[in-house]
N, CA, C and O atoms as a GROMACS GRO file, in nm:
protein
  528
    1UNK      N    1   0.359   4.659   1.311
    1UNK     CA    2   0.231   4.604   1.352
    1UNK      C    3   0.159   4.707   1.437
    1UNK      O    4   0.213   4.766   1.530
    2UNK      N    5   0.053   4.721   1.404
    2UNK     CA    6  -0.070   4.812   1.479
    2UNK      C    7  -0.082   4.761   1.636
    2UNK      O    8  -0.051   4.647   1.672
    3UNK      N    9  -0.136   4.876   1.732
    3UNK     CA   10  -0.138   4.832   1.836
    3UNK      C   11  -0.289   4.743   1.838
    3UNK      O   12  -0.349   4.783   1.739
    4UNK      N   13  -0.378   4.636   1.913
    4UNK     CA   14  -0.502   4.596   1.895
    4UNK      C   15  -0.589   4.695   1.957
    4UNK      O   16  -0.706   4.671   1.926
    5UNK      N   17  -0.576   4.812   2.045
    5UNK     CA   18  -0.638   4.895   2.083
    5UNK      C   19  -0.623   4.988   1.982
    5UNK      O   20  -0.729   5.049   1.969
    6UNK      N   21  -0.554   5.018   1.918
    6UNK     CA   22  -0.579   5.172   1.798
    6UNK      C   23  -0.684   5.124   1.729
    6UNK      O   24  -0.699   5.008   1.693
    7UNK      N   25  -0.777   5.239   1.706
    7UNK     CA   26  -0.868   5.185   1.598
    7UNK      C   27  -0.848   5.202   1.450
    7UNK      O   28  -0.791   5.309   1.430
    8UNK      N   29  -0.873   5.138   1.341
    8UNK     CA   30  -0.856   5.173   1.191
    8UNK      C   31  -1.015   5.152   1.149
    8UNK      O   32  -1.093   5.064   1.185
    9UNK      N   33  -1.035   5.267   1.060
    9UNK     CA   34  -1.129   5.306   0.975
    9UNK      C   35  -1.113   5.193   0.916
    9UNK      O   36  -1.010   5.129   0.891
   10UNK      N   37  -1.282   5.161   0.886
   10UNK     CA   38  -1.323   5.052   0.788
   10UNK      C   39  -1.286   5.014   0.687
   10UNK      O   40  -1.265   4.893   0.680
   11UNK      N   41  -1.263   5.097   0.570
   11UNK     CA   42  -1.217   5.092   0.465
   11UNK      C   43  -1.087   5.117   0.463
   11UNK      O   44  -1.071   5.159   0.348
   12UNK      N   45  -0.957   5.119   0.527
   12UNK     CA   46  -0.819   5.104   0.540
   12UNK      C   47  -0.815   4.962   0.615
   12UNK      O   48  -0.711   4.896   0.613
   13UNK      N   49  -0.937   4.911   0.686
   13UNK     CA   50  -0.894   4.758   0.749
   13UNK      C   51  -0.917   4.651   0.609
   13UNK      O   52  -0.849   4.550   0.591
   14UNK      N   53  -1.046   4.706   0.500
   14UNK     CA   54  -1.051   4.607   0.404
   14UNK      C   55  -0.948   4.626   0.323
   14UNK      O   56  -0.909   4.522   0.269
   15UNK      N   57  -0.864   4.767   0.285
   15UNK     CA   58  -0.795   4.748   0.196
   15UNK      C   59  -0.642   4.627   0.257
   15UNK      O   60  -0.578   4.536   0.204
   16UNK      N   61  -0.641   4.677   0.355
   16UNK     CA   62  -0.500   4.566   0.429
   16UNK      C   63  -0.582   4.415   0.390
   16UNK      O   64  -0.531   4.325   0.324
   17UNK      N   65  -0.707   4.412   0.443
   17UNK     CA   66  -0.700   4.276   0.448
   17UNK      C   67  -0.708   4.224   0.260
   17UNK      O   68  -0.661   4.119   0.217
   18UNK      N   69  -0.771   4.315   0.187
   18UNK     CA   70  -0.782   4.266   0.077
   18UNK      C   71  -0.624   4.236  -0.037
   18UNK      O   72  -0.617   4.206  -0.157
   19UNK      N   73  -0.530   4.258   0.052
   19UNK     CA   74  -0.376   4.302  -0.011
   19UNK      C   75  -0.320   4.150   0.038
   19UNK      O   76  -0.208   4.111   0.006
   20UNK      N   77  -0.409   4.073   0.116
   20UNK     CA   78  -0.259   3.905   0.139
   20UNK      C   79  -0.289   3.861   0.078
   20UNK      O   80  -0.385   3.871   0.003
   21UNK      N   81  -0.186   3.773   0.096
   21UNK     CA   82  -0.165   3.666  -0.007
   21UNK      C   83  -0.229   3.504   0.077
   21UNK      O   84  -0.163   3.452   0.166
   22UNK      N   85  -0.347   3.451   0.035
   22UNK     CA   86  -0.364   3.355   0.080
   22UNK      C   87  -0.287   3.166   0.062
   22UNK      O   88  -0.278   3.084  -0.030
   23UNK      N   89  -0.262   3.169   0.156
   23UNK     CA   90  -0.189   3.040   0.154
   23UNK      C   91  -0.205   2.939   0.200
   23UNK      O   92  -0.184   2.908   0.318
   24UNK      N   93  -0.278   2.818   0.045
   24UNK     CA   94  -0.298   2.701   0.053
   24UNK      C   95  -0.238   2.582   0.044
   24UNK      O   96  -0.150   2.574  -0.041
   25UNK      N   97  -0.262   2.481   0.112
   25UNK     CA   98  -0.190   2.346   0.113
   25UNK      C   99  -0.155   2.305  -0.030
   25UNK      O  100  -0.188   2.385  -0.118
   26UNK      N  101  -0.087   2.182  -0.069
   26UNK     CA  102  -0.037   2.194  -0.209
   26UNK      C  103  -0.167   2.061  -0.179
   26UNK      O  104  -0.222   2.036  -0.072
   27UNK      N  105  -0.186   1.997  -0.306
   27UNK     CA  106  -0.271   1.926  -0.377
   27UNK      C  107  -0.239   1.787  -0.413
   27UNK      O  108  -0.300   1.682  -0.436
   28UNK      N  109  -0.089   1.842  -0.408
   28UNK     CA  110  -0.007   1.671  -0.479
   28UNK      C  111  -0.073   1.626  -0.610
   28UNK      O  112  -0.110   1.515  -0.648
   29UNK      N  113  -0.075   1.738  -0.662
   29UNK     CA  114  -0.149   1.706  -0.798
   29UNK      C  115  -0.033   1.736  -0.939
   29UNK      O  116   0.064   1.811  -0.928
   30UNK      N  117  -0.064   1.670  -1.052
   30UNK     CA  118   0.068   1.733  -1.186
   30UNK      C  119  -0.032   1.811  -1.224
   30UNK      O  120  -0.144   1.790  -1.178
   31UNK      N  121  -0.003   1.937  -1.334
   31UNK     CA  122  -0.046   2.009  -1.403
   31UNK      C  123  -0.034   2.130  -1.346
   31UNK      O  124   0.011   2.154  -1.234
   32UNK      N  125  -0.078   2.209  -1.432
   32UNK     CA  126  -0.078   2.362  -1.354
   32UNK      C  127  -0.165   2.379  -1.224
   32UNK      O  128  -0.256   2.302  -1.194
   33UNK      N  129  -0.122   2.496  -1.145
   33UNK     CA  130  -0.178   2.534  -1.035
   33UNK      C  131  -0.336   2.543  -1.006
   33UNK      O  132  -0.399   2.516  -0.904
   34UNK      N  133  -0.379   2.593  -1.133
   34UNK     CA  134  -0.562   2.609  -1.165
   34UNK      C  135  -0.621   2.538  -1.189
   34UNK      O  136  -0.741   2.540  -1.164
   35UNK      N  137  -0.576   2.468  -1.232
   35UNK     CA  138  -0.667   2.280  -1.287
   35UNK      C  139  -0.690   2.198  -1.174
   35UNK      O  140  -0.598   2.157  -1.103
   36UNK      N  141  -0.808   2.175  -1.156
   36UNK     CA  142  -0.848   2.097  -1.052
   36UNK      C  143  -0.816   1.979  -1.115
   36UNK      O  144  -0.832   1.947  -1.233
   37UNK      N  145  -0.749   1.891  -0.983
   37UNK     CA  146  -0.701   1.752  -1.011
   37UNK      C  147  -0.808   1.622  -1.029
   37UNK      O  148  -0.924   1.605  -0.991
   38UNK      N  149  -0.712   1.540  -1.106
   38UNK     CA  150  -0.793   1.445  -1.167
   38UNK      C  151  -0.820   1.311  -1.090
   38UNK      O  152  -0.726   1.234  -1.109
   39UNK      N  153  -0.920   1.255  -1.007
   39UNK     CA  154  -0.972   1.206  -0.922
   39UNK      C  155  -1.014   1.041  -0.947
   39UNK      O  156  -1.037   0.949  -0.868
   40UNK      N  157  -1.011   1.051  -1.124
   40UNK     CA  158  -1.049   0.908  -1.167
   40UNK      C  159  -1.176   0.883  -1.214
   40UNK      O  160  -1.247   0.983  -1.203
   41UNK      N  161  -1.250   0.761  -1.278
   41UNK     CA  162  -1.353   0.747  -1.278
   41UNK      C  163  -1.423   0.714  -1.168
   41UNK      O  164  -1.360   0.680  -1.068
   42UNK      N  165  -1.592   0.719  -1.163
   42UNK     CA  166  -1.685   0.659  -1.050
   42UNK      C  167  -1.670   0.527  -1.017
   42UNK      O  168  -1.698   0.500  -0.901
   43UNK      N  169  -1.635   0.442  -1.084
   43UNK     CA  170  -1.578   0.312  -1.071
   43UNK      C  171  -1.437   0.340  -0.979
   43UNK      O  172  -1.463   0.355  -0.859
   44UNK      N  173  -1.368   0.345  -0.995
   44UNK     CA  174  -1.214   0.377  -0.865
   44UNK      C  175  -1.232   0.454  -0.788
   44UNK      O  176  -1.146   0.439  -0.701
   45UNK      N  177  -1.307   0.547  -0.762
   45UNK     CA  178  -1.393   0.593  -0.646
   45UNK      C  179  -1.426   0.540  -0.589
   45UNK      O  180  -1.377   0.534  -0.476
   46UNK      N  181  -1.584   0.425  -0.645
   46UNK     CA  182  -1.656   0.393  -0.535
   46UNK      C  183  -1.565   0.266  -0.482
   46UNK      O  184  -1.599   0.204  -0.381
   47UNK      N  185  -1.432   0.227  -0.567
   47UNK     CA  186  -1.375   0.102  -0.505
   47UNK      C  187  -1.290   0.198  -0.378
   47UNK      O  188  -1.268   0.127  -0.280
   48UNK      N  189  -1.247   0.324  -0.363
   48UNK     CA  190  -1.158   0.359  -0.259
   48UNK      C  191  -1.284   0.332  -0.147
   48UNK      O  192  -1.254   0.282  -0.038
   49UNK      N  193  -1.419   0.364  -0.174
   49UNK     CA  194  -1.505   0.418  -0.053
   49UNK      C  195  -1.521   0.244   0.015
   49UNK      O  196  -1.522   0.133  -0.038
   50UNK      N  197  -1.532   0.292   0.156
   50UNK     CA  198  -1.540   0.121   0.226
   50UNK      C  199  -1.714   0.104   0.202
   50UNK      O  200  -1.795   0.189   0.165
   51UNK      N  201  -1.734  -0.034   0.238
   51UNK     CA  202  -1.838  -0.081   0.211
   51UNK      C  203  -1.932   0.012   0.314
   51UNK      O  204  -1.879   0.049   0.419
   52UNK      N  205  -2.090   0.055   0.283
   52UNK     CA  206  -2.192   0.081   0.397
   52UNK      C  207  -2.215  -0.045   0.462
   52UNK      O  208  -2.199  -0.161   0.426
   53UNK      N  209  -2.260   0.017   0.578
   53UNK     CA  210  -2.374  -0.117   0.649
   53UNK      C  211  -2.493  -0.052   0.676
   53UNK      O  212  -2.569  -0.097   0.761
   54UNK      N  213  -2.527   0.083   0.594
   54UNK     CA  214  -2.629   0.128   0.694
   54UNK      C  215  -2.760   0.083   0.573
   54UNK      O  216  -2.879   0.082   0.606
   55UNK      N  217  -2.715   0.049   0.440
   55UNK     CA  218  -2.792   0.035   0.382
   55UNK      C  219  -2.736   0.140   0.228
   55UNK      O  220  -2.827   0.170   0.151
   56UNK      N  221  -2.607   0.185   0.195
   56UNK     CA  222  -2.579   0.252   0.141
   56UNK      C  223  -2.561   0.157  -0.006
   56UNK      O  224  -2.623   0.051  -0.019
   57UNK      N  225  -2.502   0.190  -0.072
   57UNK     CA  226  -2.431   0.148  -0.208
   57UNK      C  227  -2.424   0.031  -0.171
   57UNK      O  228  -2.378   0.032  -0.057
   58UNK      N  229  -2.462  -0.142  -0.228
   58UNK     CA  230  -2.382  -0.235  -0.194
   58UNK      C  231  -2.274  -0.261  -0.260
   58UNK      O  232  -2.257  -0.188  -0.358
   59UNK      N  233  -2.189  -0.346  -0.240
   59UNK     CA  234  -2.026  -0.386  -0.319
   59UNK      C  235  -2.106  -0.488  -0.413
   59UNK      O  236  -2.209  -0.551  -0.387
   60UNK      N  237  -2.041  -0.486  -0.509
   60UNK     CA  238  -2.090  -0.573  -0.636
   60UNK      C  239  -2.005  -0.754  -0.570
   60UNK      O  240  -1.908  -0.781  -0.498
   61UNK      N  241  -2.117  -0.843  -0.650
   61UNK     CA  242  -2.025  -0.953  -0.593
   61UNK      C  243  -1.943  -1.018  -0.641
   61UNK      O  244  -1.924  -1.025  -0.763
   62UNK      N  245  -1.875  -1.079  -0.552
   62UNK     CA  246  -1.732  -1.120  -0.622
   62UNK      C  247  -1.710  -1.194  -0.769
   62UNK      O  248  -1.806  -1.257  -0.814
   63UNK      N  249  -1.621  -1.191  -0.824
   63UNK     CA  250  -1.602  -1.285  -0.968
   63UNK      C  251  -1.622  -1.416  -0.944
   63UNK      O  252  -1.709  -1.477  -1.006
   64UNK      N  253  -1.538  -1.479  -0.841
   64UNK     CA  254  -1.508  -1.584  -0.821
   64UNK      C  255  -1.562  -1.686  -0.713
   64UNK      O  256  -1.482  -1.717  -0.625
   65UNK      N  257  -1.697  -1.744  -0.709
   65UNK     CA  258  -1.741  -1.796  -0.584
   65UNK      C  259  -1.664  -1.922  -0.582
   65UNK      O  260  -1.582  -1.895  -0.493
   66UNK      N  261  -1.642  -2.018  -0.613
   66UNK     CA  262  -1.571  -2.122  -0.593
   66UNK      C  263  -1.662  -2.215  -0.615
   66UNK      O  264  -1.618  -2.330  -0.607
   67UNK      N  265  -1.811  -2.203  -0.648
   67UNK     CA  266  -1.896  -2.305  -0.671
   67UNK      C  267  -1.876  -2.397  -0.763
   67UNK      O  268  -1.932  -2.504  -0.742
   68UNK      N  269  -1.793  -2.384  -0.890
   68UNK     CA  270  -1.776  -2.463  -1.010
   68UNK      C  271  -1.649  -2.550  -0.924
   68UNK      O  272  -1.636  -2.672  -0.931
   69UNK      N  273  -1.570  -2.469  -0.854
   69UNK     CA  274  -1.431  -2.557  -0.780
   69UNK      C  275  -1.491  -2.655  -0.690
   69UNK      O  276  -1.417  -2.748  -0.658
   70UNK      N  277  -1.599  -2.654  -0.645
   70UNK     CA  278  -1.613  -2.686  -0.515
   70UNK      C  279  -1.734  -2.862  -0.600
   70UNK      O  280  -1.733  -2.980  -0.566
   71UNK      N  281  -1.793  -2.807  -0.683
   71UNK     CA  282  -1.871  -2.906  -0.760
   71UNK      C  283  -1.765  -3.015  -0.806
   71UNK      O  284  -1.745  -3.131  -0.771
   72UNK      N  285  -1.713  -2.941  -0.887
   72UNK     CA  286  -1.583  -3.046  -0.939
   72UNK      C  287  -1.484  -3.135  -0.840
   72UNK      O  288  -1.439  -3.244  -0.874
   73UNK      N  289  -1.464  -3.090  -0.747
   73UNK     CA  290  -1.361  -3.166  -0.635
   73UNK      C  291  -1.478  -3.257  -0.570
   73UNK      O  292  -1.441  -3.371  -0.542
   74UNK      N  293  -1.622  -3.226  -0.538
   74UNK     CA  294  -1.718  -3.342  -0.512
   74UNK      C  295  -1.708  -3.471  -0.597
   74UNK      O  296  -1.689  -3.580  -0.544
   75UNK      N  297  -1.722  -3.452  -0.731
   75UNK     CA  298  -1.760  -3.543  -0.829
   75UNK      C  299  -1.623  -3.633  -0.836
   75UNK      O  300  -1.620  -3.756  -0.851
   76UNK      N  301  -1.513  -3.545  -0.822
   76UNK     CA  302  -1.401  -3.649  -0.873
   76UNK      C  303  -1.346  -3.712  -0.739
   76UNK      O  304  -1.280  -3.815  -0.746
   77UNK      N  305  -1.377  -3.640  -0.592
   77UNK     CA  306  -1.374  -3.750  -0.476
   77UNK      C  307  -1.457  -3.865  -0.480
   77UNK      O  308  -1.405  -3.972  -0.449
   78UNK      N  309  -1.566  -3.862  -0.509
   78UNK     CA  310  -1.690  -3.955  -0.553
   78UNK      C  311  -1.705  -4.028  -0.675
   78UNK      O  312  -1.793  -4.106  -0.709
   79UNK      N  313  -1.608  -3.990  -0.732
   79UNK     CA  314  -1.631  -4.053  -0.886
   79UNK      C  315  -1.731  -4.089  -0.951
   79UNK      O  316  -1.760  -4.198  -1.001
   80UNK      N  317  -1.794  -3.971  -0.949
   80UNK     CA  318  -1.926  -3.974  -0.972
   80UNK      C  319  -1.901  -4.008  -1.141
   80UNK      O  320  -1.815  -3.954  -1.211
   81UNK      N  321  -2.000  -4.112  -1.185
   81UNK     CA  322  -2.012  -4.101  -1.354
   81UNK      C  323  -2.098  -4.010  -1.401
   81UNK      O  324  -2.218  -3.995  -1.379
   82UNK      N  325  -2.031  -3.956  -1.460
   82UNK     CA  326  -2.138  -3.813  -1.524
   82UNK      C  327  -2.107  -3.835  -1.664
   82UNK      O  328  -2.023  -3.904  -1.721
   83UNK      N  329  -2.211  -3.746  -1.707
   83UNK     CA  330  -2.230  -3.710  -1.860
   83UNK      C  331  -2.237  -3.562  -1.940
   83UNK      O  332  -2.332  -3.484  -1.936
   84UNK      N  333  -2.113  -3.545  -2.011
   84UNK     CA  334  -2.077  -3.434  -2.041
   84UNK      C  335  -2.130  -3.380  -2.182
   84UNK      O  336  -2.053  -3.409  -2.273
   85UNK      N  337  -2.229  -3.316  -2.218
   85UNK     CA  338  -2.278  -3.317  -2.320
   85UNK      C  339  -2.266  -3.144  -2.400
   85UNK      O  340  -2.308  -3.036  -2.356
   86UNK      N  341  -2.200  -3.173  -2.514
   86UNK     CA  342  -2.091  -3.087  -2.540
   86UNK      C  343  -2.152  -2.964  -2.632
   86UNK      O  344  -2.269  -2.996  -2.655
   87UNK      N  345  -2.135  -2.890  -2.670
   87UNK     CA  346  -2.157  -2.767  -2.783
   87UNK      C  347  -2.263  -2.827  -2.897
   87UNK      O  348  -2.383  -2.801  -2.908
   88UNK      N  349  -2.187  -2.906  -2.971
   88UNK     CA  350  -2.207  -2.967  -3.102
   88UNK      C  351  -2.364  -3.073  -3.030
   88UNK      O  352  -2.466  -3.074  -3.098
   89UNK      N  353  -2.361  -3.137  -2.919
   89UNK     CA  354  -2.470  -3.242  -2.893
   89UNK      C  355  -2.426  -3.379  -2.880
   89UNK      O  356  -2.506  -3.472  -2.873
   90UNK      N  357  -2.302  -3.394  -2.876
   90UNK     CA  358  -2.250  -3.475  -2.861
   90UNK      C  359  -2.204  -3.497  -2.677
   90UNK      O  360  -2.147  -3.412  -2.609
   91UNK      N  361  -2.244  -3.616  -2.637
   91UNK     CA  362  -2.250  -3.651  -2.486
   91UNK      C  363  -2.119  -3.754  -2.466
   91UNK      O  364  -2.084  -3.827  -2.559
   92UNK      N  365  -2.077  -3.754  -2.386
   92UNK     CA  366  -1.957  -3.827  -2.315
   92UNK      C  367  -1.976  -3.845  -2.206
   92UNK      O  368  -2.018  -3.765  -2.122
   93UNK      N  369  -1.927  -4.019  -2.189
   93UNK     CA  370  -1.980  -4.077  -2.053
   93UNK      C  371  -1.829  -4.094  -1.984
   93UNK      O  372  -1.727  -4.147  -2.028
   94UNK      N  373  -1.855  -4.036  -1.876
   94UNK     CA  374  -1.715  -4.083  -1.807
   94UNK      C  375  -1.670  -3.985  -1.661
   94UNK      O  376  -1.732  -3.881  -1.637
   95UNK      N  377  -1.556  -4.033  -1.572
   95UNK     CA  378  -1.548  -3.958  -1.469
   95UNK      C  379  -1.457  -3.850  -1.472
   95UNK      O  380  -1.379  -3.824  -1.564
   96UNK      N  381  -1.474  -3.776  -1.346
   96UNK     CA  382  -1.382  -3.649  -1.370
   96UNK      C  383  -1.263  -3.670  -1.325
   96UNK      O  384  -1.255  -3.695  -1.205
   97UNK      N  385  -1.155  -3.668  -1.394
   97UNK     CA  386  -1.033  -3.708  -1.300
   97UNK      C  387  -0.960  -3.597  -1.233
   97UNK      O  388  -0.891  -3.596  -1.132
   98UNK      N  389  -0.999  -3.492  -1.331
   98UNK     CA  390  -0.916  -3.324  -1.303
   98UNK      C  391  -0.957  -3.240  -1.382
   98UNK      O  392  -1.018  -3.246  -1.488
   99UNK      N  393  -0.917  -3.160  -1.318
   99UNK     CA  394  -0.978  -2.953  -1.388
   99UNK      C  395  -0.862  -2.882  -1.382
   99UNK      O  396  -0.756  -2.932  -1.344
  100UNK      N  397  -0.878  -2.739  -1.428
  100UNK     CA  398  -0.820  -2.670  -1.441
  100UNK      C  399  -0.906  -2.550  -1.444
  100UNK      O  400  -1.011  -2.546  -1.381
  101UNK      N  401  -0.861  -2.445  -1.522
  101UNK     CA  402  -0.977  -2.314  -1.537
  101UNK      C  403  -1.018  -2.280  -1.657
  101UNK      O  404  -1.101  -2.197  -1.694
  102UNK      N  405  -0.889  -2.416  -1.763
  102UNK     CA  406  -0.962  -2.404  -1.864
  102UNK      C  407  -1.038  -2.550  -1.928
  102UNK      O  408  -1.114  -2.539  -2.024
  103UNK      N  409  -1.012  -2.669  -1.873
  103UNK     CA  410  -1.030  -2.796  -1.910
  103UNK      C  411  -1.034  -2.897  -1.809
  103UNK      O  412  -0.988  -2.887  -1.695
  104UNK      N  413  -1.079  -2.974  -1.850
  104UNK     CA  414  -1.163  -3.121  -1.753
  104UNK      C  415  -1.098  -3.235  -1.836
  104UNK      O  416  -1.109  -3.262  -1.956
  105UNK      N  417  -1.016  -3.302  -1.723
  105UNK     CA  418  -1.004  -3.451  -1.826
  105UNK      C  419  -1.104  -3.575  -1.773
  105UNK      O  420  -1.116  -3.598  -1.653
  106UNK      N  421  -1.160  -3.638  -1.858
  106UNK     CA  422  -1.235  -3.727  -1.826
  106UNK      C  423  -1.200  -3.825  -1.835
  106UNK      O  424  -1.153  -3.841  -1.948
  107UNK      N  425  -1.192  -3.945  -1.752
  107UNK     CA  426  -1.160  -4.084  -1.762
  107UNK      C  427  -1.294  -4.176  -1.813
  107UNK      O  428  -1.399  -4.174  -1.750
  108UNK      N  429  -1.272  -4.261  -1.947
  108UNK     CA  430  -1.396  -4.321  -1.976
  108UNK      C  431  -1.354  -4.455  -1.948
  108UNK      O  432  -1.245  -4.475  -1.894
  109UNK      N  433  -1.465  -4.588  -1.994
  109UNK     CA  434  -1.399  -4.710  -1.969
  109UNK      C  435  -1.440  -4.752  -2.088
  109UNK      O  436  -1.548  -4.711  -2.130
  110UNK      N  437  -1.350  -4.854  -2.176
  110UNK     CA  438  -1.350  -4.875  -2.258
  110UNK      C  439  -1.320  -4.794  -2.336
  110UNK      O  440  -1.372  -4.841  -2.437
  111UNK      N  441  -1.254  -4.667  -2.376
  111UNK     CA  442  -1.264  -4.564  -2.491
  111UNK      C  443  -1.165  -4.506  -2.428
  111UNK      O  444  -1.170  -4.521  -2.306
  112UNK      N  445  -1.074  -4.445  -2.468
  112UNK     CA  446  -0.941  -4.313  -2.422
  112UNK      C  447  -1.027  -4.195  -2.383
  112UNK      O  448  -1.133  -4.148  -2.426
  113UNK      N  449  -0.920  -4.158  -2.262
  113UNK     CA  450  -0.941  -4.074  -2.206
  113UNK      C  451  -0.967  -3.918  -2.251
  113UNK      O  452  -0.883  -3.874  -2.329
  114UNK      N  453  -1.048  -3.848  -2.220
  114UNK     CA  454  -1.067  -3.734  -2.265
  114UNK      C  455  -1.008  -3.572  -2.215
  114UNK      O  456  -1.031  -3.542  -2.098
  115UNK      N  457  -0.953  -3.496  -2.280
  115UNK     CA  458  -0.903  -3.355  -2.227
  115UNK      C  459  -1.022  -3.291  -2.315
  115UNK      O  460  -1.020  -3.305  -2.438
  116UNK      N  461  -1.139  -3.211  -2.243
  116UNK     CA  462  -1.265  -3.144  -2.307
  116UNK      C  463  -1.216  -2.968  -2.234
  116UNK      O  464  -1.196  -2.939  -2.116
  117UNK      N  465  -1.210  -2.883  -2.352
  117UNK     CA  466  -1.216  -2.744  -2.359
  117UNK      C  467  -1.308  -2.696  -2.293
  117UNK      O  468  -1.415  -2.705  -2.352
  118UNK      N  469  -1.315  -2.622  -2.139
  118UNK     CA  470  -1.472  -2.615  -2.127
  118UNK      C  471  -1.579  -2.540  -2.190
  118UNK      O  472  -1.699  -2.565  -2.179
  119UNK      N  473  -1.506  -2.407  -2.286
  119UNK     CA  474  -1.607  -2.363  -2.328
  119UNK      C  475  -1.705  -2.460  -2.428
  119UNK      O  476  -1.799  -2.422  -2.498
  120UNK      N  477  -1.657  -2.582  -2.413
  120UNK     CA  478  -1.699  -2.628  -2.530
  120UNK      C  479  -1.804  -2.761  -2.446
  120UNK      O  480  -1.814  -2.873  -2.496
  121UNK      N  481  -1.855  -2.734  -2.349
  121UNK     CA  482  -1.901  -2.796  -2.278
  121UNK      C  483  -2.045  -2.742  -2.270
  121UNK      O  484  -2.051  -2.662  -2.177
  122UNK      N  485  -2.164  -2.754  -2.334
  122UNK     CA  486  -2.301  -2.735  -2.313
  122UNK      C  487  -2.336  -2.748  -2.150
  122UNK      O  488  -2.347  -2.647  -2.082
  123UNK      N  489  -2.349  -2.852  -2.108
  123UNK     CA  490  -2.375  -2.884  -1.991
  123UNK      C  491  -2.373  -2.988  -1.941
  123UNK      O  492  -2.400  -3.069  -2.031
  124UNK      N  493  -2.354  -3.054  -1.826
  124UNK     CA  494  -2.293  -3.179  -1.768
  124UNK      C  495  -2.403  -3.194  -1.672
  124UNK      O  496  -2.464  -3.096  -1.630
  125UNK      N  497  -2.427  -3.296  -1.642
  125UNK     CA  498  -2.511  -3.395  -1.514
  125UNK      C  499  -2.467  -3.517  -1.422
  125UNK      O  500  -2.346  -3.539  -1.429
  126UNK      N  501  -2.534  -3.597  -1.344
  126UNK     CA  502  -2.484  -3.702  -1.292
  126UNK      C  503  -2.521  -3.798  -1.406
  126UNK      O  504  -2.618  -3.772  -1.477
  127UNK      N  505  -2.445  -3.913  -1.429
  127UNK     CA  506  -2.554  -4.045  -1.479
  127UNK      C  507  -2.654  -4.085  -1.451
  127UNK      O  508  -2.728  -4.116  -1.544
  128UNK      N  509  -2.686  -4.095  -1.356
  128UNK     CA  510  -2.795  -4.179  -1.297
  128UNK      C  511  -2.937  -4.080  -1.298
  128UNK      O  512  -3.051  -4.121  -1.320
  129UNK      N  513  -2.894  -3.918  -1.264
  129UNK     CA  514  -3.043  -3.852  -1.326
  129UNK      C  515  -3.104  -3.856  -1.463
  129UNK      O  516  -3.224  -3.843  -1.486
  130UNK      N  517  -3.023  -3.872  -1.539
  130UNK     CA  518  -3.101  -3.926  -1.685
  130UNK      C  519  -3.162  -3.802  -1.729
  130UNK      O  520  -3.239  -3.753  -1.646
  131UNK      N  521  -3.148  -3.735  -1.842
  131UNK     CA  522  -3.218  -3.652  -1.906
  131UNK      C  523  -3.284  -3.713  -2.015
  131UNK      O  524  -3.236  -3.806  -2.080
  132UNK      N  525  -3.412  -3.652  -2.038
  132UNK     CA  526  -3.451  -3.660  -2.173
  132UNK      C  527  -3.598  -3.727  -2.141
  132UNK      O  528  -3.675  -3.755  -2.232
   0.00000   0.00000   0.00000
C-alpha cells in the first residue's frame, strides 16, 4: 500500500483504479448474473405499493360489500313477502327463508317450497311495492 502523502501521476492513479473489481450485493434473483430480474406485472406491483392518502393511485374497491348479505338477512328477519321474478318472466310469491352464494330458498303458502338458482333470478322486490 502507497503512503497517502506520496504523490501518483494521474494516469497510473486511473489505471489502478480502473483494474478493481467492483462488488455488488446479490439480487436474490434465478437466472444468469446479467438479466435483470423479473419484478412481475403492474398489477402485483401496484398491490405490493401501500395505499396513498395524498391523493395518489386509489385502491380499486373491494369484491365483496356485503350489501346483497346484509339485504337478505333484513328480509328473512322480517319476513318480508317478496316477489321473485325470474329469467324466463316468471314471478314467485313467497318469503326468504335462506341464502347461500349460490341460491335462495323460498317459503310459499299454499304451493312447495322453492330452492331458486340465483343466476336465474331477474330481479326481486317487496310485495307490497307492486310493479307494473
Amino acid at each position: 500500500m502507497k503512503d497517502i502523502g506520496q504523490s501518483i501521476p494521474a494516469d497510473r492513479h486511473v489505471e489502478d483504479f480502473g483494474n478493481r473489481k467492483l462488488i455488488r450485493p446479490s439480487l436474490n434473483h434465478s437466472g444468469p448474473p446479467h438479466q435483470a430480474p423479473n419484478y412481475g406485472d403492474r398489477r402485483e406491483r401496484a398491490e405490493r405499493l401501500p395505499e396513498r392518502s395524498n391523493g395518489g393511485r386509489k385502491a380499486p374497491p373491494p369484491e365483496q360489500t356485503n350489501a346483497e348479505n346484509f339485504y337478505y338477512q333484513k328480509q328473512m328477519q322480517s319476513k318480508t313477502p317478496m316477489v321473485i321474478v325470474l329469467s324466463d318472466g316468471e314471478q314467485i310469491h313467497g318469503v326468504i327463508e335462506w341464502y347461500d352464494r349460490a341460491c335462495i330458498k323460498v317459503n310459499r303458502v299454499g304451493a312447495p317450497n322453492l330452492m331458486i338458482y340465483k343466476p336465474s333470478i331477474k330481479y326481486m322486490y317487496k310485495e307490497g311495492e307492486g310493479r307494473g
